[in-house]
C-alpha positions as CSV (number, residue, x, y, z in Angstrom):
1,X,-8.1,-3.8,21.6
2,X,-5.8,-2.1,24.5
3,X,-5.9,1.0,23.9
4,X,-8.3,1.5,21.6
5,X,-5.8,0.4,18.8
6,X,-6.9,-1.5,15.9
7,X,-4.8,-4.5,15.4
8,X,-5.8,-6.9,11.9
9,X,-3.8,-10.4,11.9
10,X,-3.2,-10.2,7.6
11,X,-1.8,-6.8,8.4
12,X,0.3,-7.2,11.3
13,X,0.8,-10.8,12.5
14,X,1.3,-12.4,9.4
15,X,3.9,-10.1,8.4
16,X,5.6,-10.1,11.3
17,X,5.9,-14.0,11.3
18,X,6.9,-14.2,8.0
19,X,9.7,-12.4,9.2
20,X,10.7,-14.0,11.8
21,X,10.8,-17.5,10.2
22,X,13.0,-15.3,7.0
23,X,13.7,-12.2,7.4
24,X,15.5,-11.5,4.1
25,X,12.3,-13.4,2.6
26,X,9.7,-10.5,3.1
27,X,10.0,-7.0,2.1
28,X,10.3,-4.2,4.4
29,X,6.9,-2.5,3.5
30,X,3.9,-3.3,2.2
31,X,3.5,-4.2,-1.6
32,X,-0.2,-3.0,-1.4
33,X,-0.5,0.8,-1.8
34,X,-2.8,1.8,1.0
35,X,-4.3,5.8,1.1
36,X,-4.2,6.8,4.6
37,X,-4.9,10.1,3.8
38,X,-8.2,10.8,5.0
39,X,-7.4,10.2,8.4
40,X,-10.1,7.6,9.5
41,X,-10.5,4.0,10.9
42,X,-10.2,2.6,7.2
43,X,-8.2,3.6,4.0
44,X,-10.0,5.7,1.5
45,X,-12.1,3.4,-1.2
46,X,-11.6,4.2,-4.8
47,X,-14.7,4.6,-6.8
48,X,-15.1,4.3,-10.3
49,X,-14.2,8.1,-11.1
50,X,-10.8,8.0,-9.0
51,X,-9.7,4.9,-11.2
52,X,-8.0,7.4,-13.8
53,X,-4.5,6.4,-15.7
54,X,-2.8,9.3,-13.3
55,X,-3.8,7.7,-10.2
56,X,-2.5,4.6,-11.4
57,X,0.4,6.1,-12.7
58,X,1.0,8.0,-9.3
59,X,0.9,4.7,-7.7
60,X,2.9,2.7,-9.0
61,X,5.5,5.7,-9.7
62,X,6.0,5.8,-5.3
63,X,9.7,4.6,-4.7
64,X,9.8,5.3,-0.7
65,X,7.3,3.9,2.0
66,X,6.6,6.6,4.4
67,X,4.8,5.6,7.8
68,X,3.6,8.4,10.5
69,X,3.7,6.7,13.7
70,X,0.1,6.7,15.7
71,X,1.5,8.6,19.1
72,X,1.1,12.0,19.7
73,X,4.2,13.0,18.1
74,X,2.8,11.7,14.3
75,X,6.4,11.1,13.4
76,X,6.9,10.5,9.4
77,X,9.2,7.7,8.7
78,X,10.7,7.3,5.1
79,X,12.3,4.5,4.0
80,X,13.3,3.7,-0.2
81,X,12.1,0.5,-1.5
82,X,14.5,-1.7,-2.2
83,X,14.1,-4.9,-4.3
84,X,17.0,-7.6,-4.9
85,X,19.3,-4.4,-4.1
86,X,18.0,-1.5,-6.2
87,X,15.4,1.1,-5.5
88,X,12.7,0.1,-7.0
89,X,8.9,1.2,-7.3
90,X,6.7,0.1,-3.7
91,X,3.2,-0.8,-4.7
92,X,2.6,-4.2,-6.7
93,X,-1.0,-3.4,-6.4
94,X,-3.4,-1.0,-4.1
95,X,-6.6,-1.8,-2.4
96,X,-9.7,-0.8,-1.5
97,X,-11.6,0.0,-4.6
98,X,-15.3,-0.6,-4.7
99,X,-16.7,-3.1,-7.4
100,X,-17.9,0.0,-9.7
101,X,-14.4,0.6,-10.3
102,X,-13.6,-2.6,-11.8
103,X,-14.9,-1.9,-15.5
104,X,-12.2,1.3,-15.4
105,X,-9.2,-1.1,-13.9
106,X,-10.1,-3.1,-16.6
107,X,-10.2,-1.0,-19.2
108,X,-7.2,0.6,-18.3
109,X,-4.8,-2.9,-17.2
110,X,-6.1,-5.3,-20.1
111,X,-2.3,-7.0,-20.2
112,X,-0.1,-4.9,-18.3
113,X,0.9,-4.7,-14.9
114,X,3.1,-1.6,-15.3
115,X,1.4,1.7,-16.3
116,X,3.7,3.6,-18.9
């Protein structure tokens, strides 16, 4: 860890070398909706009261990846997700919610994978 930089291989190195073998294979962002927010080592966990049809709905409504660099300068990147051509929505899916939140993901994605 130079620089006391966290660096986690599913994150960056398999991306990067999925890339490199096709780069018109991979997307240009992640498909996982991480919150950043907070401002710490790890992404903020969802519990079970955060796991609400609005925060779903939120997520999967984002249609640009925006990524602040980690230099002093914190500069804020935007770029619109594209899919096949067309701007599309970015997240597939989000992560990290702790297991008391399954019961609400449940309840709330019985058979869809779209919030309407």
């Amino acid at each position: 860890m130079e620089g006391h930089v966290n660096c986690y291989a599913d994150e960056h190195y398999l991306p990067t070398l999925f890339y490199m073998v096709n780069p018109s294979g991979i997307a240009n962002w992640s498909v996982t909706h991480v919150d950043w927010s907070e401002g710490k080592w790890h992404p903020k966990s969802y519990r079970a009261k955060d796991v609400t049809r609005e925060l779903l709905k939120n997520i999967t409504s984002i249609e640009a990846s925006i990524h602040v660099t980690s230099d002093e300068k914190k500069t804020v990147m935007e770029k619109p997700c594209i899919w096949n051509g067309r701007r599309r929505p970015c997240y597939l899916f989000a992560r990290k919610f702790y297991p008391e939140a399954l019961d609400n993901l449940m309840h709330l994605f019985p058979n869809y994978t779209v919030i309407h």
